[in-house]
N, CA, C and O of each residue as an XYZ file, in Angstrom:
592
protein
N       4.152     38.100    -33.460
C       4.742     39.122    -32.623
C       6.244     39.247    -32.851
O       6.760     40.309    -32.503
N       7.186     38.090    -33.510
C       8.553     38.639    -33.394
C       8.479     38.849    -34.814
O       9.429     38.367    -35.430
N       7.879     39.254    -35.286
C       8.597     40.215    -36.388
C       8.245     41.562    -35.988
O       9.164     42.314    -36.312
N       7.413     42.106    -35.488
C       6.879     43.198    -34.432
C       8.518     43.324    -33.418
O       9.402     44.145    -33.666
N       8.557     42.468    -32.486
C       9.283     42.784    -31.808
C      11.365     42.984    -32.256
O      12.276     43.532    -31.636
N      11.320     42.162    -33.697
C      12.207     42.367    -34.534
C      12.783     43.766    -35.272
O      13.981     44.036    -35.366
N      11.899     44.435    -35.675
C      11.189     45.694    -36.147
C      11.986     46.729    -34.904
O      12.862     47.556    -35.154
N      11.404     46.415    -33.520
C      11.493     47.315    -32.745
C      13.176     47.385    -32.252
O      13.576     48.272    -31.498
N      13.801     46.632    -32.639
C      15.335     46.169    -31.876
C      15.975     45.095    -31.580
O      17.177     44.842    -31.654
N      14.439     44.014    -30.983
C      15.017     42.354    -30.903
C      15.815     42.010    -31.588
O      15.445     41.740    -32.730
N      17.625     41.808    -31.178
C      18.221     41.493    -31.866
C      18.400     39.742    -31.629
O      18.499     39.037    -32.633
N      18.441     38.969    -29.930
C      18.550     38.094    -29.831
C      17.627     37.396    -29.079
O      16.952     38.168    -28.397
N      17.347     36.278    -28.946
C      15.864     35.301    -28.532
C      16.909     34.100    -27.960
O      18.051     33.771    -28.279
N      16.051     33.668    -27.070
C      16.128     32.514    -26.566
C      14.905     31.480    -26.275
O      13.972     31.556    -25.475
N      15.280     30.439    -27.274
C      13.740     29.566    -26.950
C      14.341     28.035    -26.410
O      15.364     27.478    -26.809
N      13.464     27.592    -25.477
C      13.393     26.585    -24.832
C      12.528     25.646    -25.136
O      11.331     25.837    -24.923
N      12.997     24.448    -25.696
C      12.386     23.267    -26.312
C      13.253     22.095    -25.178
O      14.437     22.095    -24.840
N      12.102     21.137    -24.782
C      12.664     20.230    -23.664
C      12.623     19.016    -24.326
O      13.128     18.052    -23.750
N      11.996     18.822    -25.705
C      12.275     17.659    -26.735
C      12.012     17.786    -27.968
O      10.888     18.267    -28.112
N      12.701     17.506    -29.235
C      11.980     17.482    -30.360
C      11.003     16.229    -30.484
O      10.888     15.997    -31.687
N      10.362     15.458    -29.844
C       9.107     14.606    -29.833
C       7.712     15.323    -28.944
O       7.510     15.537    -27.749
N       6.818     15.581    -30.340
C       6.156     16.442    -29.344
C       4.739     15.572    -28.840
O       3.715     16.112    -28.419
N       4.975     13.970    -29.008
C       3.941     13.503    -27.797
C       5.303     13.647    -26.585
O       4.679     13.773    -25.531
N       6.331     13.676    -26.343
C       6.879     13.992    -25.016
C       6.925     15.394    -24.469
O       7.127     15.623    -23.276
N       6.672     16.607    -25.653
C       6.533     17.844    -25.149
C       5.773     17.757    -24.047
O       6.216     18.002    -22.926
N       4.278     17.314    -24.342
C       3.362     17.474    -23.611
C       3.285     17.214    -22.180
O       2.738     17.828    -21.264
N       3.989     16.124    -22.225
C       4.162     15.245    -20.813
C       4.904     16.166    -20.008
O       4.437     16.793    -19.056
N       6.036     16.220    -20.415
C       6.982     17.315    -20.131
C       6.148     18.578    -19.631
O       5.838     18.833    -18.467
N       5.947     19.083    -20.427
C       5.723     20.670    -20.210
C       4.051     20.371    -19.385
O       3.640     21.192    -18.565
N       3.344     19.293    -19.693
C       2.026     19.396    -19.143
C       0.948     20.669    -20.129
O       0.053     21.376    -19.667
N       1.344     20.614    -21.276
C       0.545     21.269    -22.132
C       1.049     21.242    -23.442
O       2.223     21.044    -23.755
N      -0.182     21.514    -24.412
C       0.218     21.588    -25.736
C       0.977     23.232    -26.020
O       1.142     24.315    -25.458
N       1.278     22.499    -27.322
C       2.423     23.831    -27.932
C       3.409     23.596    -28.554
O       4.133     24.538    -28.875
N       3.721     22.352    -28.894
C       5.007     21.860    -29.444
C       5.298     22.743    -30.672
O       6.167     23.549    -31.001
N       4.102     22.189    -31.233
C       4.068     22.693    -32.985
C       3.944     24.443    -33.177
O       4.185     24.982    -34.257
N       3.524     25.219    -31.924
C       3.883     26.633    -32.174
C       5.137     26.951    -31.087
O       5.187     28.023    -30.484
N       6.032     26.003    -30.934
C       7.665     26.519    -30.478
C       8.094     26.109    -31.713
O       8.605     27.058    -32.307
N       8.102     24.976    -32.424
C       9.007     25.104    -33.283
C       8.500     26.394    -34.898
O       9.314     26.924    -35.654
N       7.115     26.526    -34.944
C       6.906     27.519    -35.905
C       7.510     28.592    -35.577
O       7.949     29.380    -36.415
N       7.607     28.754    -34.331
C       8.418     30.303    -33.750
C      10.040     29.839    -34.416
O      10.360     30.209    -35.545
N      10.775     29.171    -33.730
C      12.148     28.782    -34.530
C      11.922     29.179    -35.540
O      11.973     30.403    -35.663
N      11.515     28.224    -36.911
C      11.503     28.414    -38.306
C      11.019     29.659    -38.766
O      10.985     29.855    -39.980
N      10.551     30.734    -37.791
C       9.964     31.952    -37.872
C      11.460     32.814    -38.111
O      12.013     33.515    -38.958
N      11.725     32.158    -36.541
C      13.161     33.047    -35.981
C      14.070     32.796    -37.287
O      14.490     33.776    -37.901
N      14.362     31.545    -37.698
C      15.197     31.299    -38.990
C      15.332     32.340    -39.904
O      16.389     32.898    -40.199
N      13.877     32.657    -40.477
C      13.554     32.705    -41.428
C      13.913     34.337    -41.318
O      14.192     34.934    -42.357
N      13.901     35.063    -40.008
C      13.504     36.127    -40.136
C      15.432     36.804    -39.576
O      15.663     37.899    -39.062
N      16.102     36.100    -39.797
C      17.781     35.833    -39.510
C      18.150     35.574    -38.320
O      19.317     35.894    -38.091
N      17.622     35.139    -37.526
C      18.249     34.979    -36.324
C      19.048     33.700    -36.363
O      18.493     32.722    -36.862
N      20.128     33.592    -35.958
C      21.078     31.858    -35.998
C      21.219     31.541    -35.063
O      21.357     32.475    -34.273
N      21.277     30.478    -34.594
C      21.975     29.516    -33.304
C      23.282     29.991    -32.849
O      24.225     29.919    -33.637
N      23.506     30.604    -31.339
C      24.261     31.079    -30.746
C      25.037     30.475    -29.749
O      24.401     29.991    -28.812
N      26.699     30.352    -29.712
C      26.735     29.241    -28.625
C      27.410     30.321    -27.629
O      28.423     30.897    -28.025
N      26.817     30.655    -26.181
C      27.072     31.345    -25.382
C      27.815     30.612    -24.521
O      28.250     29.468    -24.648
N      27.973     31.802    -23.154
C      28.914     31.180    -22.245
C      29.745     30.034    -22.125
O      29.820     29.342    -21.109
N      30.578     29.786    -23.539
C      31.494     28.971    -23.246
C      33.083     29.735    -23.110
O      33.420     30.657    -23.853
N      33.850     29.242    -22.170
C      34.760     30.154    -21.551
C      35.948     29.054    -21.365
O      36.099     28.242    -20.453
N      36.951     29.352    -22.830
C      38.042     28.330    -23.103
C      39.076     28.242    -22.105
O      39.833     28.984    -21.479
N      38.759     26.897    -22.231
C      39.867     26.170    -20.885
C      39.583     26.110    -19.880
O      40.392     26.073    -18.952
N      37.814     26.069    -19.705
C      37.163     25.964    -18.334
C      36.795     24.335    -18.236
O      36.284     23.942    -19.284
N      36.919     23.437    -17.350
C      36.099     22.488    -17.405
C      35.301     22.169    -16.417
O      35.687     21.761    -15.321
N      34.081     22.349    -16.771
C      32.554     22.736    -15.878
C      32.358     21.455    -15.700
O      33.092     20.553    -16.104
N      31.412     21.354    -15.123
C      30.510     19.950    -14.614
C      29.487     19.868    -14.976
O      29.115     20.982    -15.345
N      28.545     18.942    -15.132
C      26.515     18.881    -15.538
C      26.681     18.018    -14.469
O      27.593     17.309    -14.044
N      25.276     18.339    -14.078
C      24.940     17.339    -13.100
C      23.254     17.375    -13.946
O      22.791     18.161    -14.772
N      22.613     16.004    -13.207
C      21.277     15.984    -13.616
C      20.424     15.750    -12.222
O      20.734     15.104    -11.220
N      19.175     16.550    -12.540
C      18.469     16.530    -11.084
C      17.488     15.646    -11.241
O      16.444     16.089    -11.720
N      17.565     13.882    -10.816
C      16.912     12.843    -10.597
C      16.002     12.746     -9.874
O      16.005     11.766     -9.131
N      15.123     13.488     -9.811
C      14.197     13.198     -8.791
C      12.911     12.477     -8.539
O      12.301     12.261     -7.492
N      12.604     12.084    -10.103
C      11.774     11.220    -10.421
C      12.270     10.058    -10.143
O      11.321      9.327     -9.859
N      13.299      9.466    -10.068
C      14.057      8.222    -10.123
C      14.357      7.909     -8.582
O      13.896      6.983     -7.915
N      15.469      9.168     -8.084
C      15.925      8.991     -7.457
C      15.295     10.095     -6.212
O      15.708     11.226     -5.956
N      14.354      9.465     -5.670
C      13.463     10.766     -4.428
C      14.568     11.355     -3.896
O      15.501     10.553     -3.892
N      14.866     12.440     -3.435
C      15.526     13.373     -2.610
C      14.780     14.178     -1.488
O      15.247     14.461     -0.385
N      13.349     14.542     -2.042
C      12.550     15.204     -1.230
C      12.632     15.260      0.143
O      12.553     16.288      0.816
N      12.852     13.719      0.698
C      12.404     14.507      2.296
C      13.664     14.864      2.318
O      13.798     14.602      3.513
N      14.733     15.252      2.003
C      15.939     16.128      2.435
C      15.948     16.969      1.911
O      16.989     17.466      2.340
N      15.527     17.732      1.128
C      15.313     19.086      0.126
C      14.852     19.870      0.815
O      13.726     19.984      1.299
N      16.316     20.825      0.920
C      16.341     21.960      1.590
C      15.926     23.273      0.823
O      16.390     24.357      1.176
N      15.156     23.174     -0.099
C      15.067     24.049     -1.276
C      13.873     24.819     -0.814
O      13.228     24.009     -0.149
N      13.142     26.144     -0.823
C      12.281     26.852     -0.715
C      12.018     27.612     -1.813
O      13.080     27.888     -2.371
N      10.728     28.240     -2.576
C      10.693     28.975     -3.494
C       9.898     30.235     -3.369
O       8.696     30.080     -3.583
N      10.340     31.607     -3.032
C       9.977     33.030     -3.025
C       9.051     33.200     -3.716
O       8.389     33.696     -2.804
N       7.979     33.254     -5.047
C       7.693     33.940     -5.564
C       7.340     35.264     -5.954
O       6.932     35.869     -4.962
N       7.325     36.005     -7.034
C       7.116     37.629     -7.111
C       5.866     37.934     -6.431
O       5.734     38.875     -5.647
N       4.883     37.048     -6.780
C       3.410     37.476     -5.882
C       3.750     37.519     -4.323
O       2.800     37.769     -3.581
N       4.957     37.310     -3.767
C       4.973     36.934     -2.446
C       4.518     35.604     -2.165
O       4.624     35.330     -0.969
N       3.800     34.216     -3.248
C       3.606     33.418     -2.419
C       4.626     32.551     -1.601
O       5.607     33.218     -1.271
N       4.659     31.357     -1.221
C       6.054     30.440     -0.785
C       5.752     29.555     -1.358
O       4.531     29.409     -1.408
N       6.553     28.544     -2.056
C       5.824     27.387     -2.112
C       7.549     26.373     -1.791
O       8.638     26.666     -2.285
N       7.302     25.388     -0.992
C       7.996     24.572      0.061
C       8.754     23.155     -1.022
O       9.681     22.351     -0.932
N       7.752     23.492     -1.929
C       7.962     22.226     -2.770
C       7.512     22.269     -4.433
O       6.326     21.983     -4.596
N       8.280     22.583     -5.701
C       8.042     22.655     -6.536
C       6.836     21.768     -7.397
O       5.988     22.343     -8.079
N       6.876     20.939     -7.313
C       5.987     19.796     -7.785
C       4.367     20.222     -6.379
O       3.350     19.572     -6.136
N       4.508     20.585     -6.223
C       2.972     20.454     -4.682
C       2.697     21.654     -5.473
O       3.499     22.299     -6.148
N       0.877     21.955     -5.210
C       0.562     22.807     -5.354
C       0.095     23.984     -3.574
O      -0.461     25.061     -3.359
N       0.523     23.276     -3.034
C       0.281     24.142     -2.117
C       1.164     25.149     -1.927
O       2.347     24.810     -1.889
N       0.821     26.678     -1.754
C       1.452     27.869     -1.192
C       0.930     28.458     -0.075
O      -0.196     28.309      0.400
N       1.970     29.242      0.364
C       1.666     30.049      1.632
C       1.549     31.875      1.410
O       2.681     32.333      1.253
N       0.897     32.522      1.386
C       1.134     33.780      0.988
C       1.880     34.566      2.389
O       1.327     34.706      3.480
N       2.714     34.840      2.172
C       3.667     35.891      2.962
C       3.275     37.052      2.337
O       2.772     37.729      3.233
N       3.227     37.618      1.378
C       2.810     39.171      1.260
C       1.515     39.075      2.224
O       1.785     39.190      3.419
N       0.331     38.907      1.944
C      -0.688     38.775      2.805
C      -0.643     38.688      4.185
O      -1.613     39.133      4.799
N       0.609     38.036      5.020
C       0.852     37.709      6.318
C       1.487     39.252      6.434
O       0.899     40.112      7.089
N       2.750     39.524      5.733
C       3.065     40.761      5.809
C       2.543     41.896      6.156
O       2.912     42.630      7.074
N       1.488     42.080      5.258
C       0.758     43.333      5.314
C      -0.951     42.981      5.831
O      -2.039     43.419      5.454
N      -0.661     42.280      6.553
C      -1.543     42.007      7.600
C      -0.953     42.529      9.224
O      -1.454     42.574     10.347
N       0.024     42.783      8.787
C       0.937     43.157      9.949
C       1.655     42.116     11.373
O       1.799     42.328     12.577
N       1.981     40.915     10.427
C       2.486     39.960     11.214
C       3.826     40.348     11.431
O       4.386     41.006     10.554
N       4.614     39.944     12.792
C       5.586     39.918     13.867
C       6.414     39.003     12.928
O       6.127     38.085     12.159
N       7.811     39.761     13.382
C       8.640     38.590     12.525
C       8.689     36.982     13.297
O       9.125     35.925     12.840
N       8.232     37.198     14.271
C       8.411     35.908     15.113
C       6.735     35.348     14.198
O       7.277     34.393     13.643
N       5.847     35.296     13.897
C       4.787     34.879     13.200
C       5.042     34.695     11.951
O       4.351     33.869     11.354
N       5.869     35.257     11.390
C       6.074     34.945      9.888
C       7.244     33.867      9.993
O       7.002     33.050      9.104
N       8.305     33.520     10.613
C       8.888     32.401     10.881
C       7.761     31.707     11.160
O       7.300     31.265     10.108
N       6.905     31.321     12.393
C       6.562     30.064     12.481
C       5.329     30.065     11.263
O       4.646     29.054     11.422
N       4.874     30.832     10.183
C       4.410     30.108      9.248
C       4.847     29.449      8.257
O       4.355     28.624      7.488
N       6.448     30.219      8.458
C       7.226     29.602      7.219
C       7.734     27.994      8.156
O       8.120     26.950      7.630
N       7.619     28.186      9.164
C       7.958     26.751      9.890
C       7.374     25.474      9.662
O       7.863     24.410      9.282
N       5.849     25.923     10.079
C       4.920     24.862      9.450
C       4.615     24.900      8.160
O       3.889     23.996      7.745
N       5.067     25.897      7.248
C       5.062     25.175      5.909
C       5.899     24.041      5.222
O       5.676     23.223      4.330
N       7.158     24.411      6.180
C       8.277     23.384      5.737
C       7.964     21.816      6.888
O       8.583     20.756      6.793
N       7.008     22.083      7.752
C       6.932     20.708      8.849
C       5.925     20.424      7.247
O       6.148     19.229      7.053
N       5.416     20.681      6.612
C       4.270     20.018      6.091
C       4.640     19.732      4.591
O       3.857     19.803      3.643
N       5.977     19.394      4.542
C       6.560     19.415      2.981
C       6.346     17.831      3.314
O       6.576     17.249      4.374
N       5.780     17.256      1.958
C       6.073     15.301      1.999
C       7.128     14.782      1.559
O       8.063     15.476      1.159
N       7.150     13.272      1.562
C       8.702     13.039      1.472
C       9.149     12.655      0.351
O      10.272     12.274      0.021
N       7.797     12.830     -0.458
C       8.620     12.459     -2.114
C       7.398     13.138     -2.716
O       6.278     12.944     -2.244
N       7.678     14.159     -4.053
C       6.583     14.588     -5.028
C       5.700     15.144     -4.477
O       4.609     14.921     -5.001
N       5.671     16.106     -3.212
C       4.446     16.606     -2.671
C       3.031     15.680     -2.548
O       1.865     15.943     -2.842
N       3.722     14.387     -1.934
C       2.539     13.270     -1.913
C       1.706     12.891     -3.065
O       0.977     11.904     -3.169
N       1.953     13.934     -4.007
C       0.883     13.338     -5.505
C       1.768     12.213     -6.224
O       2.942     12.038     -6.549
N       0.256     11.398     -6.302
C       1.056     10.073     -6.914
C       1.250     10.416     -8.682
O       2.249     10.044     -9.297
N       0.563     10.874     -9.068
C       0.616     11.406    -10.566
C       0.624     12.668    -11.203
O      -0.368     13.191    -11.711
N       1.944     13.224    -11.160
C       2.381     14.595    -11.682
C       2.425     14.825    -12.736
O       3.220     15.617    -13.241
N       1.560     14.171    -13.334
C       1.444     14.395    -15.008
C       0.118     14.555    -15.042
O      -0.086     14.965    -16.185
N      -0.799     14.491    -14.546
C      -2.199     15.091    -14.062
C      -2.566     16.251    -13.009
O      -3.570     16.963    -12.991
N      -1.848     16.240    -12.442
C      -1.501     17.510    -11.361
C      -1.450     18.653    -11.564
O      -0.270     18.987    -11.665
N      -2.431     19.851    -11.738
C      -2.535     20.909    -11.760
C      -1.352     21.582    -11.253
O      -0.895     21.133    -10.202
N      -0.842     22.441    -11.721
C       0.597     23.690    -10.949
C       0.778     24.618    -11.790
O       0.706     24.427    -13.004
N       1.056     25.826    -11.213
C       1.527     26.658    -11.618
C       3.035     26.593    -12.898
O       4.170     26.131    -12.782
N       2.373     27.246    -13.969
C       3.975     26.935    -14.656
C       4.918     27.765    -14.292
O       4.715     28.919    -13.915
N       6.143     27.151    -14.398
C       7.397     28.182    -14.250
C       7.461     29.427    -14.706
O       8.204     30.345    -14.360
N       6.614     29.387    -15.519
C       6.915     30.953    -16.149
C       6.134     32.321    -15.329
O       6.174     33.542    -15.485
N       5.331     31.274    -14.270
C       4.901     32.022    -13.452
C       5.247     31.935    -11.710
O       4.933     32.538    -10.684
N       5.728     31.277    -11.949
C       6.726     30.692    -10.421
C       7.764     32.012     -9.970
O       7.912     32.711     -8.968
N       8.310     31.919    -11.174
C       9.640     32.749    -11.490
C      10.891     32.122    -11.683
O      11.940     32.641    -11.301
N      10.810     30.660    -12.452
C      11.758     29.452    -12.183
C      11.924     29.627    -13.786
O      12.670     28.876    -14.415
């Protein structure tokens, strides 16, 4: 497809690789594919696209931070909520549980009813990893469908 989409205008791509070891892709990402991200690269190479270094903005000095959460639980204080485009909610990235608010919506719920579902979704967040002891077996939605 990107020479198709090359053809049409694609002038620039962005691909996301979370390791070059691809028994850790897997773990990582929770699926295979290693070996067709990097054929896409050597695709992209091949077909001129180069390595781009963006948003760097001279004489800024930014910060990284890293989000430990495997290490270091944060959860039961994670004030974080996630919208999705389907309208679902989901309270906790790693959990597979959601709440559908479009559905509550257009069911014709009271804004005072759509707070207290979003209430007890957040009374029912756990205090580390959405209670699953093994998130590397754990079914979820991928980000690419989250909207993350």
């Amino acid at each position: 497809q990107l020479v198709a989409l090359q053809r049409a205008g694609l002038d620039l791509i962005n691909v996301s690789l979370d390791t070059l070891r691809p028994d850790r892709y897997e773990i990582i990402t929770r699926r295979k594919g290693w070996a067709k991200v990097m054929a896409g690269i050597d695709l992209a190479l091949q077909l001129g696209y180069a390595p781009v270094k963006a948003y760097k903005v001279p004489g800024f000095k930014g910060q990284v931070g890293f989000i430990t959460s495997m290490s270091e639980h944060f959860c039961g204080s994670c004030n974080r909520l996630r919208l999705m485009a389907d309208g679902s909610l989901k309270v906790c990235l790693f959990g597979n549980s959601e709440i559908s608010l479009r559905d509550a919506l257009r069911s014709g719920c009271s804004e005072s009813d759509l707070l207290a579902l979003i209430g007890a979704a957040v009374r029912r967040k756990k205090k580390q990893h959405a209670g699953m002891l093994n998130l590397a077996q754990m079914p979820n939605r991928p980000m690419i469908l989250i909207g993350g």
